[in-house]
N, C-alpha and C positions, 0 to 999 in steps of 0.2 A: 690734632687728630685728622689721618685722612679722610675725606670724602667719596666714598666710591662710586658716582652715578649714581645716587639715590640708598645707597646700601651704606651705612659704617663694616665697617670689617668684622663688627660681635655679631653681623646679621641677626638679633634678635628679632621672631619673627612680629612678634607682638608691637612691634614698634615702627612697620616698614612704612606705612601711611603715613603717619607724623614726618618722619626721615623724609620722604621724598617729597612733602609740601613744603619742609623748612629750608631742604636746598634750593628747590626750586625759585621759593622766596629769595633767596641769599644771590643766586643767580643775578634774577632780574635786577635787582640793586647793582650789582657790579656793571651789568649792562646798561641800565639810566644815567649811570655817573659813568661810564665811557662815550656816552649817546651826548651827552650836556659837555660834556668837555669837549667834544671835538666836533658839536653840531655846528660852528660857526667857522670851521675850517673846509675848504676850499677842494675839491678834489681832481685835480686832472690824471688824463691816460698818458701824458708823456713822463711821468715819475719823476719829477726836479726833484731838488733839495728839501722842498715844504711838501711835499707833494702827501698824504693821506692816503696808504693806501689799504682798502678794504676786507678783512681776512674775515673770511665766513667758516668758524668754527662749529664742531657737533660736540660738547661734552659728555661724553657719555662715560669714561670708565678710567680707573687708574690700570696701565702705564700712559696712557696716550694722551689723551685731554681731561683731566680731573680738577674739581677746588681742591685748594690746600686752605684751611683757614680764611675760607673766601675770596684766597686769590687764584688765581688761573697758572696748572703746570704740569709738565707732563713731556713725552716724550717729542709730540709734535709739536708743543708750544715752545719748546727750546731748541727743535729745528728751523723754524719760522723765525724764531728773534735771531739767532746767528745768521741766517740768510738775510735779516735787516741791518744788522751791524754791517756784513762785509759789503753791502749794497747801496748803504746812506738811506734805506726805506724807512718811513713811520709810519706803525701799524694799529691800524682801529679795528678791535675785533671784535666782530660782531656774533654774537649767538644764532645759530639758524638750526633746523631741525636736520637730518641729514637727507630724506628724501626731497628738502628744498633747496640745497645744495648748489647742484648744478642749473635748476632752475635760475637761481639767485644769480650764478655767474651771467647765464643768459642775459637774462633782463638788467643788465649793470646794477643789482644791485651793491656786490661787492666784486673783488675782484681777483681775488684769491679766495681756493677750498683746499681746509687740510683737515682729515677726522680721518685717516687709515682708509682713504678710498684706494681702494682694488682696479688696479689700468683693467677697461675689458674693451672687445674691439668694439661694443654696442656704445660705451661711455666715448670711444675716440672720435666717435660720428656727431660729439657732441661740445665736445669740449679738447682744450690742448692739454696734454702730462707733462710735465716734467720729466725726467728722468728718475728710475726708482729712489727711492727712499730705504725702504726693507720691504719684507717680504714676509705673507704670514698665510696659511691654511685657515680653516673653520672648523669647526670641532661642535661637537654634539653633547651636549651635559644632562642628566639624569638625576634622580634622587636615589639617595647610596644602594635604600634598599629593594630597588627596581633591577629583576633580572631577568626582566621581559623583553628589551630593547638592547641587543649583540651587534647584531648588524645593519646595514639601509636601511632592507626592506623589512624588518621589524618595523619601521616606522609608519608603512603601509595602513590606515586607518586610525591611524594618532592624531592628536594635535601637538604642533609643533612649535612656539615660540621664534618670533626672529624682529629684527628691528627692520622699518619698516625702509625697503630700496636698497638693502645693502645686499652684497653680494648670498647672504644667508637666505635673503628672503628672496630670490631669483633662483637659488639651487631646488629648493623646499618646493616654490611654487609649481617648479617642471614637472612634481607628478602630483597626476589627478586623484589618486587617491591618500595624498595625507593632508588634513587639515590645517591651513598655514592660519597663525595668528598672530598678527602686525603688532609691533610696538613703539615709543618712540625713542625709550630708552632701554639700556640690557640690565638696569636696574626692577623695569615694572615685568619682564619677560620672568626674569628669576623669582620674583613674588607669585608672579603668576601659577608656576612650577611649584614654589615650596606650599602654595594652596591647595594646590589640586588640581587647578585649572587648566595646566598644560600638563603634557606627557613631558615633554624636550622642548629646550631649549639649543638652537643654534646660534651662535655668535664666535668671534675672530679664534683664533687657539691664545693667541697672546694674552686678552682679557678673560678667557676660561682659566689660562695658569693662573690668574689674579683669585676669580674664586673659588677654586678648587681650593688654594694655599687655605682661605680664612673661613672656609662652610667644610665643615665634618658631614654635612646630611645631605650633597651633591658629588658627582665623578662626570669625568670624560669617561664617554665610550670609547674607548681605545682602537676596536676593530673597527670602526667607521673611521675613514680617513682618505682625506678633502686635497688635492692637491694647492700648493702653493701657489701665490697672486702677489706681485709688486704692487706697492702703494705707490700713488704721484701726488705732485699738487697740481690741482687742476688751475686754470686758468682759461677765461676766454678762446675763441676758434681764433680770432685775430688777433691775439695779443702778443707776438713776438718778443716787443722788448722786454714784456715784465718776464716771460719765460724763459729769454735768457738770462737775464739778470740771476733768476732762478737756481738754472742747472750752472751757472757759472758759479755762483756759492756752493752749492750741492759738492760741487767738483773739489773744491779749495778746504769743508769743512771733513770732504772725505779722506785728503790728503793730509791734512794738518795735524790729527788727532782729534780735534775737536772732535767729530762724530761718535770716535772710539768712547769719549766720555761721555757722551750720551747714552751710547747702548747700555754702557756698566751701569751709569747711575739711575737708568729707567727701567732695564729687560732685561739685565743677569742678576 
């Protein structure tokens, strides 16, 4: 059974608490035992042959980063390994939150970020892109039988759901009069929502089609609509070589098919 960021796909609501401590749990084990396996491996910035290098993952939702059965998969997770095969890379991924992200690239923690970060010119002052990946909107999700929230400024003295530094929680935040509330994942956002506790939630359009498909008792607002944002992988301000390395897979898995079988087997 899939995993959806805290959620199974019956979202029974009676069950969400349990649900997102036992992944959680399930998580951190996959991290300990990638943490103990490769603590004694060596890491440099020139990428040889042996080289480790560091991908600071945000699991948050099926298509993009999800467990399957307690392993790690998804639409970025099988961008990233194709871009290791055609590069000679070996990759140690590590779980990071996504507002700690680009911090994490900063301060060498790791050295690659991939979780459907949105290129913006504020993130380019901070970090290097890649060349896009895809491309995805934001989208506004409600509970079915809310027909109080049509447009934006419906949302004017709401509270709002969004995961916390992503591109939803920087739209939300620009106006003073709607309640933002931070989360870390778009699993506790949607609990939040089927409680009572939020009005809306905002999160990717990609992962809204995930639960719109398996929740009967949520919808996209349809008339609200978010212009589109390319996704990169981030990497360091000086990192050159691992960025070409990068876009030169990027380039080769766009050309080959391979990519084409990704989208099918993740987004259509």
């Amino acid at each position: 059974m899939y995993i959806y960021c805290g959620i199974f796909v019956c979202y029974e609501e009676s069950n969400y608490f349990c649900i997102i401590c036992i992944i959680c749990s399930d998580f951190f084990s996959v991290c300990r035992n990638n943490s103990s396996n490769n603590s004694n491996k060596e890491i440099y910035n020139d990428y040889s042959n042996n080289t480790y290098v560091r991908v600071g993952i945000y699991v948050y939702d099926y298509p993009m980063i999800y467990l399957s059965n307690n392993n790690l998969s998804g639409f970025d997770y099988d961008i990233m390994n194709e871009i290791a095969k055609l590069e000679n890379l070996k990759l140690e991924y590590m779980q990071t939150q996504f507002s700690e992200l680009i911090p994490s690239l900063q301060n060498n923690i790791i050295d690659i970020a991939i979780a459907g970060i949105s290129i913006t010119e504020e993130r380019k002052k901070l970090v290097s892109f890649s060349d896009k990946y895809y491309s995805s909107s934001q989208s506004i999700i409600i509970l079915k039988d809310n027909n109080d929230i049509k447009v934006f400024d419906d949302l004017l003295g709401k509270s709002v759901g969004v995961i916390k530094d992503t591109i939803s929680d920087t739209i939300i935040s620009a106006s003073n009069n709607i309640n933002v509330v931070r989360f870390d994942i778009a699993g506790s956002a949607l609990l939040a929502l089927k409680l009572g506790n939020t009005d809306a939630v905002m999160i990717d359009r990609v992962t809204c089609n995930n639960y719109i498909k398996y929740d009967n008792d949520i919808k996209i607002v349809e008339d609200i609509i978010f212009p589109e944002l390319d996704y990169g992988i981030a990497v360091r301000k000086d990192d050159n070589v691992l960025l070409k390395k990068i876009n030169n897979a990027l380039h080769t898995i766009m050309s080959n098919g391979v990519y084409e079988k990704l989208i099918n087997k993740h987004l259509n």
